[in-house]
N, CA, C and O atoms as CSV, one atom per row, in Angstrom:
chain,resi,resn,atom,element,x,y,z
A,1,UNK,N,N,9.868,45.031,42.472
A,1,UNK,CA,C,10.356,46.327,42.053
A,1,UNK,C,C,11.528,46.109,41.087
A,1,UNK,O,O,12.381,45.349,41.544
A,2,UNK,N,N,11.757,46.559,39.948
A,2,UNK,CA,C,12.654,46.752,39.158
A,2,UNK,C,C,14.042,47.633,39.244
A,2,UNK,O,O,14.100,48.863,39.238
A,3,UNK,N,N,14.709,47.077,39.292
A,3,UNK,CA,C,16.465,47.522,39.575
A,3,UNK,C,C,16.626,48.590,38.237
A,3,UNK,O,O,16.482,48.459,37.021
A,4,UNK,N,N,17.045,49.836,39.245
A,4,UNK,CA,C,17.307,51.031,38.415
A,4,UNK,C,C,18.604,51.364,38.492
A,4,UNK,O,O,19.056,52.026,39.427
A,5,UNK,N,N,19.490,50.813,37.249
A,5,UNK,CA,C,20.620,51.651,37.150
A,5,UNK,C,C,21.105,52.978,36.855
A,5,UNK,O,O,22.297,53.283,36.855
A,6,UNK,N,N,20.175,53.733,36.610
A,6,UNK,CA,C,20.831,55.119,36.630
A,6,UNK,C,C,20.996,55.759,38.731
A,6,UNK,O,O,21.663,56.601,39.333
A,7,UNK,N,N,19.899,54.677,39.109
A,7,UNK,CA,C,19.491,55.545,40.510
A,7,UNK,C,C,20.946,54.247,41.248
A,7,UNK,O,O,21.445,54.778,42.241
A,8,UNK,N,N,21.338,53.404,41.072
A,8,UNK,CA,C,22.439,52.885,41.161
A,8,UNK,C,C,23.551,53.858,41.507
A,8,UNK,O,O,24.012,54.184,42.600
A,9,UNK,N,N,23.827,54.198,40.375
A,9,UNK,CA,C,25.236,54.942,39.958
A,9,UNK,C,C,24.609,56.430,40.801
A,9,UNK,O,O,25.282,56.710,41.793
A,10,UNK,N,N,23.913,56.993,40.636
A,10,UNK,CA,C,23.570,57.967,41.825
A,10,UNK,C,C,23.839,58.164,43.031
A,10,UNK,O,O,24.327,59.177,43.532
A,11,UNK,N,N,23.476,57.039,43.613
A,11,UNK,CA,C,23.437,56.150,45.089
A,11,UNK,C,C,25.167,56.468,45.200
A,11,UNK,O,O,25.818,57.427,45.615
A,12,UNK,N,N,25.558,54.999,44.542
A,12,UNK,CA,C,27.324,55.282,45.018
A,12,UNK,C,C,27.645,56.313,44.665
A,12,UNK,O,O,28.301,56.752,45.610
A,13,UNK,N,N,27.624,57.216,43.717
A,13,UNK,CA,C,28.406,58.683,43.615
A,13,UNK,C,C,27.914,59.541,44.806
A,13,UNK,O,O,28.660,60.413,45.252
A,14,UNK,N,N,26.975,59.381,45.215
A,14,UNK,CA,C,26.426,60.498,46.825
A,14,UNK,C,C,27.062,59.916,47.690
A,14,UNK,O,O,27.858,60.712,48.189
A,15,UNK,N,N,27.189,58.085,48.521
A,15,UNK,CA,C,27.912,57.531,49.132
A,15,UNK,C,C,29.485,58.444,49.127
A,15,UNK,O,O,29.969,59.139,50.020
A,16,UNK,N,N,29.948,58.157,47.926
A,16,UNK,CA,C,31.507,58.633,47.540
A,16,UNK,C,C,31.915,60.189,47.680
A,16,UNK,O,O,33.090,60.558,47.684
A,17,UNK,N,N,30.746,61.108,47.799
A,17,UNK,CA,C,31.492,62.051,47.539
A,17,UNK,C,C,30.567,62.721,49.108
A,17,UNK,O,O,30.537,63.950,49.044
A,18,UNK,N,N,30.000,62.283,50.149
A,18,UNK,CA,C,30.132,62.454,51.476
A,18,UNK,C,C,30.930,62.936,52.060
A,18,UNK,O,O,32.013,62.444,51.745
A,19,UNK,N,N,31.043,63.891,53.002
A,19,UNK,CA,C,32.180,64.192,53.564
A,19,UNK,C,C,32.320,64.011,55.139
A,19,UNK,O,O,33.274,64.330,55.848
A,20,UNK,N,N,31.133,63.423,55.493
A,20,UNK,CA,C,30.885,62.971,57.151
A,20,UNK,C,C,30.443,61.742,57.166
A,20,UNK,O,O,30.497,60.880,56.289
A,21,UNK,N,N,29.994,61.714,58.239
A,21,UNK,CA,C,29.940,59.933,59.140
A,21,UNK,C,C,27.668,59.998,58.928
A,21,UNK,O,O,26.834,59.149,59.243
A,22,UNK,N,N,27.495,61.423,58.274
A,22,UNK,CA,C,26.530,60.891,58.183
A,22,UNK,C,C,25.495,60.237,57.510
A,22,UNK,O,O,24.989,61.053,56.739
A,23,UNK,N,N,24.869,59.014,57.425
A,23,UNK,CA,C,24.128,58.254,56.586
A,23,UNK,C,C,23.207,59.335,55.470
A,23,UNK,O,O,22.949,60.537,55.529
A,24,UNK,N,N,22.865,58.220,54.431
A,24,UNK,CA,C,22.220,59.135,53.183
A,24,UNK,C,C,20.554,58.322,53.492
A,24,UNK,O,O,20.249,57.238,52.994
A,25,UNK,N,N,19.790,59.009,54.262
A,25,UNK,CA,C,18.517,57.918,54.625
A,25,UNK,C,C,17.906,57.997,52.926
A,25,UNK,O,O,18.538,58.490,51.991
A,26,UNK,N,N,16.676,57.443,52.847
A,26,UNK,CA,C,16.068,57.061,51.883
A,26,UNK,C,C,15.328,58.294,51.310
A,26,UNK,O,O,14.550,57.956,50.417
A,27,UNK,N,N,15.341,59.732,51.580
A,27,UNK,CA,C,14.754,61.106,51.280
A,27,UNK,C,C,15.704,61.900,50.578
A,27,UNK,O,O,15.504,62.930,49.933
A,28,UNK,N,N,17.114,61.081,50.860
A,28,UNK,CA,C,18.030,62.085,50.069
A,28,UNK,C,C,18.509,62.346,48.422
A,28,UNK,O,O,19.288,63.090,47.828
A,29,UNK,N,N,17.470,61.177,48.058
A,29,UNK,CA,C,17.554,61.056,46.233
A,29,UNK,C,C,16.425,62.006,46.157
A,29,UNK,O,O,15.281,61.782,46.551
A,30,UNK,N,N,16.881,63.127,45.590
A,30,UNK,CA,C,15.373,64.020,45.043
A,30,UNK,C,C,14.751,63.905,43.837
A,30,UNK,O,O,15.343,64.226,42.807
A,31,UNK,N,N,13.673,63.503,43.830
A,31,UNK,CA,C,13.018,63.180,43.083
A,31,UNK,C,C,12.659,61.719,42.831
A,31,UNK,O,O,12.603,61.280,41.682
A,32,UNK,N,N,12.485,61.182,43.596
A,32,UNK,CA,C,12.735,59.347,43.633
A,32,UNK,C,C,11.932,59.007,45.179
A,32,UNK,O,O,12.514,59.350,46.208
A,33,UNK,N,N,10.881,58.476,45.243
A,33,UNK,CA,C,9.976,57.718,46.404
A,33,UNK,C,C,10.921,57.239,47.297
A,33,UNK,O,O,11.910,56.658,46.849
A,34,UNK,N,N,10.803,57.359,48.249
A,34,UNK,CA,C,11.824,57.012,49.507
A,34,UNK,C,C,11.923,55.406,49.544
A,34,UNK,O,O,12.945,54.815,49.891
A,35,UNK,N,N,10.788,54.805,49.162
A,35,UNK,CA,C,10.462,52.976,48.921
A,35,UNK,C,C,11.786,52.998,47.963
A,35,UNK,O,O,12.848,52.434,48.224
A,36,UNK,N,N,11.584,53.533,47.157
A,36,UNK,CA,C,12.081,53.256,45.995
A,36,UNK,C,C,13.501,52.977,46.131
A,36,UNK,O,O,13.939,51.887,45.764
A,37,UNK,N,N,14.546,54.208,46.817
A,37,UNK,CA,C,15.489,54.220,47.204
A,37,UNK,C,C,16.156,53.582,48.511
A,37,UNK,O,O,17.373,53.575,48.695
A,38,UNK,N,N,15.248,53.065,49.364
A,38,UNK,CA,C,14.949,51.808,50.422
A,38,UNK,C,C,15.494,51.065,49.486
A,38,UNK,O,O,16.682,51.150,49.177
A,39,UNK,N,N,14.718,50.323,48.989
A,39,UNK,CA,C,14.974,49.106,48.116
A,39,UNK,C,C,16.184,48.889,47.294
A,39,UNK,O,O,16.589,47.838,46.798
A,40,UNK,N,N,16.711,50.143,47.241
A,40,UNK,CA,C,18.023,50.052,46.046
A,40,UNK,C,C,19.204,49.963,47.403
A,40,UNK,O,O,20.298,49.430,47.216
A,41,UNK,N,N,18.891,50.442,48.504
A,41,UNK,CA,C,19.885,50.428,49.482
A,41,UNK,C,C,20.279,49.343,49.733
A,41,UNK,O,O,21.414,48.877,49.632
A,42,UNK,N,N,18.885,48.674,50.242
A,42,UNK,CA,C,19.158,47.268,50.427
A,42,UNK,C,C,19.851,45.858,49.358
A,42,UNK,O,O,20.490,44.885,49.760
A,43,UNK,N,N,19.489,46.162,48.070
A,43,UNK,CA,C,20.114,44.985,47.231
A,43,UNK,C,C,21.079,45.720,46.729
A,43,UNK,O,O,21.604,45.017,45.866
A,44,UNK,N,N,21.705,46.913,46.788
A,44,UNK,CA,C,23.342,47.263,47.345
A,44,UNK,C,C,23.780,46.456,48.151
A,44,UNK,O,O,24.611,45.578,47.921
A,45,UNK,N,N,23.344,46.655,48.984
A,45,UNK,CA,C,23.800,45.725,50.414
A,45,UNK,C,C,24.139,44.406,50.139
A,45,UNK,O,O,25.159,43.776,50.420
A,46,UNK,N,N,22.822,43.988,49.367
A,46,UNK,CA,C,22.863,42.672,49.207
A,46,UNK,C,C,24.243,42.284,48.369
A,46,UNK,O,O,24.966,41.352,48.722
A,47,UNK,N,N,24.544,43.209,47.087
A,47,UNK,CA,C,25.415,42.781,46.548
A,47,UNK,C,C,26.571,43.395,47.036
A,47,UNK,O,O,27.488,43.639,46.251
A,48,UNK,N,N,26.654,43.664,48.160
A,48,UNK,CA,C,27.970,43.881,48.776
A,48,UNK,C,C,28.649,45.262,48.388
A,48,UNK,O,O,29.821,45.545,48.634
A,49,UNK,N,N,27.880,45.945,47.848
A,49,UNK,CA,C,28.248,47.126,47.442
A,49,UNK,C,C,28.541,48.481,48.445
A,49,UNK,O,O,29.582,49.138,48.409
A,50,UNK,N,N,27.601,48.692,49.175
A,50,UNK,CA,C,27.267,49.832,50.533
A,50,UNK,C,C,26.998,48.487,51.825
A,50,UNK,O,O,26.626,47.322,51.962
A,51,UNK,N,N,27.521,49.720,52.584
A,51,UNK,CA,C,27.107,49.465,53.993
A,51,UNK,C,C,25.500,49.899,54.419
A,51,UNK,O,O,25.089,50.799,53.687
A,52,UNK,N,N,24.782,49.574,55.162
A,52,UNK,CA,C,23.878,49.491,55.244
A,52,UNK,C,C,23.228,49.909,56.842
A,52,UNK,O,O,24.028,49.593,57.723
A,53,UNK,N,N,22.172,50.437,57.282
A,53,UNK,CA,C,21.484,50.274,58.764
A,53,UNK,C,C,20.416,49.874,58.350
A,53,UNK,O,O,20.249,49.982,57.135
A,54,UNK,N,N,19.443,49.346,59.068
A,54,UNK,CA,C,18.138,48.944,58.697
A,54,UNK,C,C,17.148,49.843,59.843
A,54,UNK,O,O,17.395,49.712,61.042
A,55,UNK,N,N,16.343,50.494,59.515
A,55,UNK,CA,C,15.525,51.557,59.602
A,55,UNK,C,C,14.103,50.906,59.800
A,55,UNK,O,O,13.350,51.637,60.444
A,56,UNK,N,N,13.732,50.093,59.530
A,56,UNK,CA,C,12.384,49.280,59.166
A,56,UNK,C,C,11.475,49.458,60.313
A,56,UNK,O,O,11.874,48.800,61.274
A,57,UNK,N,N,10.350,50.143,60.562
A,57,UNK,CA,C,9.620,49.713,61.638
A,57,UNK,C,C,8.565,48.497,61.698
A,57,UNK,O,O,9.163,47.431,61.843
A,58,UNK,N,N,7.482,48.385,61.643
A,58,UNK,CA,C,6.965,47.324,61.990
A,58,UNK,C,C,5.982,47.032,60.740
A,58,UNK,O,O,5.886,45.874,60.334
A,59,UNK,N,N,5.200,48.149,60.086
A,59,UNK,CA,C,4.910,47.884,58.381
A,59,UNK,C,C,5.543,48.783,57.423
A,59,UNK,O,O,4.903,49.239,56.476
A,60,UNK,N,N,6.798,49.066,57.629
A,60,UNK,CA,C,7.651,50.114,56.395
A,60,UNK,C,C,9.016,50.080,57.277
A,60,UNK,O,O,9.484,50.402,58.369
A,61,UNK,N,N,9.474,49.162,55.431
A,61,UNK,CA,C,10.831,48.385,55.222
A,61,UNK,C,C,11.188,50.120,54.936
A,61,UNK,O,O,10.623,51.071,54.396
A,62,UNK,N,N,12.307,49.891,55.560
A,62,UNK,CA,C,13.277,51.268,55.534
A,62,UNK,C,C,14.824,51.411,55.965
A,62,UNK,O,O,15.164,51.203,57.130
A,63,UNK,N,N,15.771,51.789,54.927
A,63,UNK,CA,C,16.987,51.432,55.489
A,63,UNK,C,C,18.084,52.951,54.733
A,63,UNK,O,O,17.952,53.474,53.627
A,64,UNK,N,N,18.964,53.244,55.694
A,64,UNK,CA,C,19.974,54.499,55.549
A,64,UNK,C,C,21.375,53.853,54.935
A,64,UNK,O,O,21.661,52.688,55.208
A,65,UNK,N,N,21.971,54.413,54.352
A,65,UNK,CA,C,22.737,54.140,53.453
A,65,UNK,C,C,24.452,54.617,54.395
A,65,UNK,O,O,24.590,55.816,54.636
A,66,UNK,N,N,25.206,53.981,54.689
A,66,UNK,CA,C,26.352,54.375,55.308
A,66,UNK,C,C,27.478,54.453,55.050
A,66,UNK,O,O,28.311,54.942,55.813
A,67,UNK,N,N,27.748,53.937,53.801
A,67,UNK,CA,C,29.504,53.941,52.905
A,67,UNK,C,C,29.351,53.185,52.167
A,67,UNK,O,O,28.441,52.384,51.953
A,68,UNK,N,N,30.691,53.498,51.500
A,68,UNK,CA,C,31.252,52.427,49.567
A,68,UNK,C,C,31.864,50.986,50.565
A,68,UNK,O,O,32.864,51.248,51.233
A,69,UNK,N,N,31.592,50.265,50.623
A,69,UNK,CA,C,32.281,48.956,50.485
A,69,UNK,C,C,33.960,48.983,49.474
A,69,UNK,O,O,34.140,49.707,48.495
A,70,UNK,N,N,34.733,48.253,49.905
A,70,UNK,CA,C,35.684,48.187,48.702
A,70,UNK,C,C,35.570,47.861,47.305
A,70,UNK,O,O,36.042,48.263,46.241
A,71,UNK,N,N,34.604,46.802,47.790
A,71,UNK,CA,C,33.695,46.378,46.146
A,71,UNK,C,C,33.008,47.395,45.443
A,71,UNK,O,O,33.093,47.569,44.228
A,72,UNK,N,N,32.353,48.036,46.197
A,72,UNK,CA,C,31.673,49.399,46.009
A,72,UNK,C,C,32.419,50.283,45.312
A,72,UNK,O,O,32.010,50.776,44.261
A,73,UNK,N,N,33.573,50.560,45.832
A,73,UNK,CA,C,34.372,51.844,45.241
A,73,UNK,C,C,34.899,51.121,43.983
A,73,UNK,O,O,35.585,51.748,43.174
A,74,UNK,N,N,34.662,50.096,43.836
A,74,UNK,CA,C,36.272,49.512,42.849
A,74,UNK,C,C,34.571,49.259,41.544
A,74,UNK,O,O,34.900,49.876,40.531
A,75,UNK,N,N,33.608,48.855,41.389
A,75,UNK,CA,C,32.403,49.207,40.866
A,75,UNK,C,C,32.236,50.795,40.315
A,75,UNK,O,O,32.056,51.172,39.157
A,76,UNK,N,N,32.308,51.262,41.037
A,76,UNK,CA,C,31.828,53.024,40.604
A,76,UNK,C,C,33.268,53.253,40.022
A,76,UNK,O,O,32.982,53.928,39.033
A,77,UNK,N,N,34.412,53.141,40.008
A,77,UNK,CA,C,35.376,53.624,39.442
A,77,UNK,C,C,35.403,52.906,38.187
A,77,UNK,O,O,36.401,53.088,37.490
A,78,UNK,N,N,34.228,51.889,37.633
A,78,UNK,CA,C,34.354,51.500,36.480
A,78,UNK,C,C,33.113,52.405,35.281
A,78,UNK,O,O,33.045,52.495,34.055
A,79,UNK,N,N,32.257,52.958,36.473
A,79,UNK,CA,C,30.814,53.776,35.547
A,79,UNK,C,C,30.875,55.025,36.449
A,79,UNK,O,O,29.813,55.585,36.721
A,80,UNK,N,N,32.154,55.550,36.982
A,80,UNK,CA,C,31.768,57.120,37.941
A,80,UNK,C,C,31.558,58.263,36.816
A,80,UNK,O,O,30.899,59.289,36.980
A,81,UNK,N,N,32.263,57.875,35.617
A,81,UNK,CA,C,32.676,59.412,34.553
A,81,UNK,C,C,31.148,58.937,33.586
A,81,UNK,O,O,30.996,57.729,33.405
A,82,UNK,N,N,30.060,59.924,32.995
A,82,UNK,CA,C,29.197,60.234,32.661
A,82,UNK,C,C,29.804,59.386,30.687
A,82,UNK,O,O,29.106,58.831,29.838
A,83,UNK,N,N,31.346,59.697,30.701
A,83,UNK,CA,C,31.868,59.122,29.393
A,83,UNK,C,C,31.587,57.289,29.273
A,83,UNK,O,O,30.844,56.668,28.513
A,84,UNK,N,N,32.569,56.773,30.419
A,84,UNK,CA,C,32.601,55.798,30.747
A,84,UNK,C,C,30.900,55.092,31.121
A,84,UNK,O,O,30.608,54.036,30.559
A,85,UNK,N,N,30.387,55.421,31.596
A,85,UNK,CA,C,29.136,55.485,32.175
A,85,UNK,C,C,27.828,54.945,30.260
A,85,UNK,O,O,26.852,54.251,29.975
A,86,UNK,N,N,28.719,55.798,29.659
A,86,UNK,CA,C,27.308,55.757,28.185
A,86,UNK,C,C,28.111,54.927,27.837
A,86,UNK,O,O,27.511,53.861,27.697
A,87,UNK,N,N,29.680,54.778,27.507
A,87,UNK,CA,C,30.358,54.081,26.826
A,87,UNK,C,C,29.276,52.190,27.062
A,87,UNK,O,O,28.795,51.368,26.282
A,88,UNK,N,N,29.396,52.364,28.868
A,88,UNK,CA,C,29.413,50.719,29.258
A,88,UNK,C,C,27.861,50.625,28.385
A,88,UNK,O,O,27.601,49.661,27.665
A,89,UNK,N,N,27.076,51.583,28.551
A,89,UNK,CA,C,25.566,50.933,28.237
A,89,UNK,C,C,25.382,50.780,26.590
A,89,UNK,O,O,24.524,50.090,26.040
A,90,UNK,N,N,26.479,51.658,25.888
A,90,UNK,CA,C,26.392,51.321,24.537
A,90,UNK,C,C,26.891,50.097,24.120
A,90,UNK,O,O,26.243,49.349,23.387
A,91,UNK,N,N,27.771,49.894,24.452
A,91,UNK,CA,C,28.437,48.681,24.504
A,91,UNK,C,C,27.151,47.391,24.448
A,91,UNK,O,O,26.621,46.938,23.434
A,92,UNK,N,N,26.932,47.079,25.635
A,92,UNK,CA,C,25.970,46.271,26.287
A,92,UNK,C,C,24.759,46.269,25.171
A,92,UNK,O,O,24.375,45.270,24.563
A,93,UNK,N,N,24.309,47.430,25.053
A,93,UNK,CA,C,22.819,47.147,23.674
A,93,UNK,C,C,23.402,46.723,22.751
A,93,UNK,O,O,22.855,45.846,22.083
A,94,UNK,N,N,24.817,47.236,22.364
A,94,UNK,CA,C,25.218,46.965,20.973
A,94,UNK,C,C,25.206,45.253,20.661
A,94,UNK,O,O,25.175,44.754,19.537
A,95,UNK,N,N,25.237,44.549,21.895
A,95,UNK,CA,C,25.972,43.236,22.222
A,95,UNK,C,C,24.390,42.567,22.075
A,95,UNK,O,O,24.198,41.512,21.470
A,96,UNK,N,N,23.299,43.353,22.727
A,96,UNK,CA,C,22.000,42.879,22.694
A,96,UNK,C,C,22.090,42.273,23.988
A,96,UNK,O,O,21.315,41.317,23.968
A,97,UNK,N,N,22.832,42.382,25.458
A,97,UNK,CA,C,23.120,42.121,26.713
A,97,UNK,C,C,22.088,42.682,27.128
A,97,UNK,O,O,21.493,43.550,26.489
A,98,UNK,N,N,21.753,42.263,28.229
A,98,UNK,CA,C,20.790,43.032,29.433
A,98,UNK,C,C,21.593,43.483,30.486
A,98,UNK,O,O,22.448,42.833,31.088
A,99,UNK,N,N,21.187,44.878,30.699
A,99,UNK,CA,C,21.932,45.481,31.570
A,99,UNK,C,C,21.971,44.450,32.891
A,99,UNK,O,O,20.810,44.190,33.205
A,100,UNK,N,N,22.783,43.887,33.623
A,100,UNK,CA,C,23.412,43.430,34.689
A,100,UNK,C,C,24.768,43.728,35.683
A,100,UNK,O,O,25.856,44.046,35.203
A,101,UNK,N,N,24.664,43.662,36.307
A,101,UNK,CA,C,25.790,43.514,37.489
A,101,UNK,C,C,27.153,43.226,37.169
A,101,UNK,O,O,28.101,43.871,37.617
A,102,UNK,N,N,27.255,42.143,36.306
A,102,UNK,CA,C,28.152,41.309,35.870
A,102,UNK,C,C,28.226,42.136,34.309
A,102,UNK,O,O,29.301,42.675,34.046
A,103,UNK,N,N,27.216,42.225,33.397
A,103,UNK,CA,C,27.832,43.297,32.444
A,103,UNK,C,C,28.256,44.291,32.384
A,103,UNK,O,O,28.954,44.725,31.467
A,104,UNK,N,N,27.805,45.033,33.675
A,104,UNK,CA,C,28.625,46.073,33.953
A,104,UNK,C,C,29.639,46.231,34.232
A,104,UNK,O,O,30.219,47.308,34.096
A,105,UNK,N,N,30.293,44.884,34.846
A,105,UNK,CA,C,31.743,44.893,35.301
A,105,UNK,C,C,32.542,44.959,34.634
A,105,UNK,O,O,33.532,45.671,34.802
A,106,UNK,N,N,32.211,43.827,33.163
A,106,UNK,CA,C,32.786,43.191,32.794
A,106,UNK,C,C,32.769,44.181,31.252
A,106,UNK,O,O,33.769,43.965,30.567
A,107,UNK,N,N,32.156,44.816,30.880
A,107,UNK,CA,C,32.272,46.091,29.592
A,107,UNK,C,C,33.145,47.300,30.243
A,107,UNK,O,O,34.126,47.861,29.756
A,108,UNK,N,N,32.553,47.515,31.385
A,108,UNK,CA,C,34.184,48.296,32.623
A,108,UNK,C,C,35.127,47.972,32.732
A,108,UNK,O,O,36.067,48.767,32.706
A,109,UNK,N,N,35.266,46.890,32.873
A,109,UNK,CA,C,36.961,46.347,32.608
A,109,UNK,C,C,37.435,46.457,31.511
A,109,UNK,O,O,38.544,46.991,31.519
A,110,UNK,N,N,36.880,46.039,30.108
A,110,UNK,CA,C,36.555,45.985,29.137
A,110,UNK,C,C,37.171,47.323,28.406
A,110,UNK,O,O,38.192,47.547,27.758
A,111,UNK,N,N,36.215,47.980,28.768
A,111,UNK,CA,C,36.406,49.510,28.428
A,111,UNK,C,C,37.907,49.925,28.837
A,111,UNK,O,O,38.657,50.250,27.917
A,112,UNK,N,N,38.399,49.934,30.177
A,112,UNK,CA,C,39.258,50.156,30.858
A,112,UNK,C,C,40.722,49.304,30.065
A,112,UNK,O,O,41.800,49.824,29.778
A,113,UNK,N,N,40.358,48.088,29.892
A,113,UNK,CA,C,41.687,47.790,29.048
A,113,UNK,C,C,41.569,48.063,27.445
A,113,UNK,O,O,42.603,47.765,26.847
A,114,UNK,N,N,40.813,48.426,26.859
A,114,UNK,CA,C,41.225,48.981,26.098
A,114,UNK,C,C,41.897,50.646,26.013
A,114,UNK,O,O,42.884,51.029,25.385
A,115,UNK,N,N,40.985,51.403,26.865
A,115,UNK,CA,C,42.018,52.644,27.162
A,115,UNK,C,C,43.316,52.175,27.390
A,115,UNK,O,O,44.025,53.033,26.867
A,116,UNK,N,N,43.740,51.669,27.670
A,116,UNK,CA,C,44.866,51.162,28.320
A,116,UNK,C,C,46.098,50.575,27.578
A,116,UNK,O,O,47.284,50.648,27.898
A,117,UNK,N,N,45.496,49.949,26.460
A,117,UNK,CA,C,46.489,49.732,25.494
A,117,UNK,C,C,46.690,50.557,24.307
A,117,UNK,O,O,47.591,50.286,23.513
């Protein structure tokens, strides 16, 4: 399955702007296959981004989504604003980069110190 960054930045902005203890299961992206959003939960997880439960029964991988990680929050505060967000991906084509993990951080920071000076 192919890693979707727009459904990324989705994910943590619903995580972030929660206001209870309760999990975001895999039905709560509308418009997006519940697999689909399974799968993005989990290699969140993987990259340390969200907290995680695992849901899985015995043939359907399935997992609920439970909070921002610190890594998590400190990530989305580099692509949360829709500005910041086009800025990083223009950037990145302009460069001829493939969208990644690590380019994202790193055109976010990027971005961020130049506002800055």
């Amino acid at each position: 399955m192919k890693r979707d960054w727009e459904l990324i930045r989705k994910i943590l902005i619903k995580l972030e702007q929660k206001v209870d203890d309760t999990p975001l299961d895999s039905e709560s992206i509308k418009g997006v296959s519940p697999d689909i959003v399974a799968y993005h939960y989990k290699i969140l997880a993987q990259a340390d981004l969200i907290c995680i439960e695992d849901n899985s029964t015995m043939g359907d991988e399935d997992f609920v989504a439970i909070d921002l990680t610190w890594q998590g929050h400190e990530f989305l505060d580099k692509i949360r604003s829709d500005t910041a967000w086009n800025k990083v991906k223009q950037v990145i084509k302009t460069k001829g980069i493939d969208l990644s993990f690590e380019a994202i951080k790193l055109a976010g920071q990027s971005l961020l110190i130049s506002l800055l000076k």
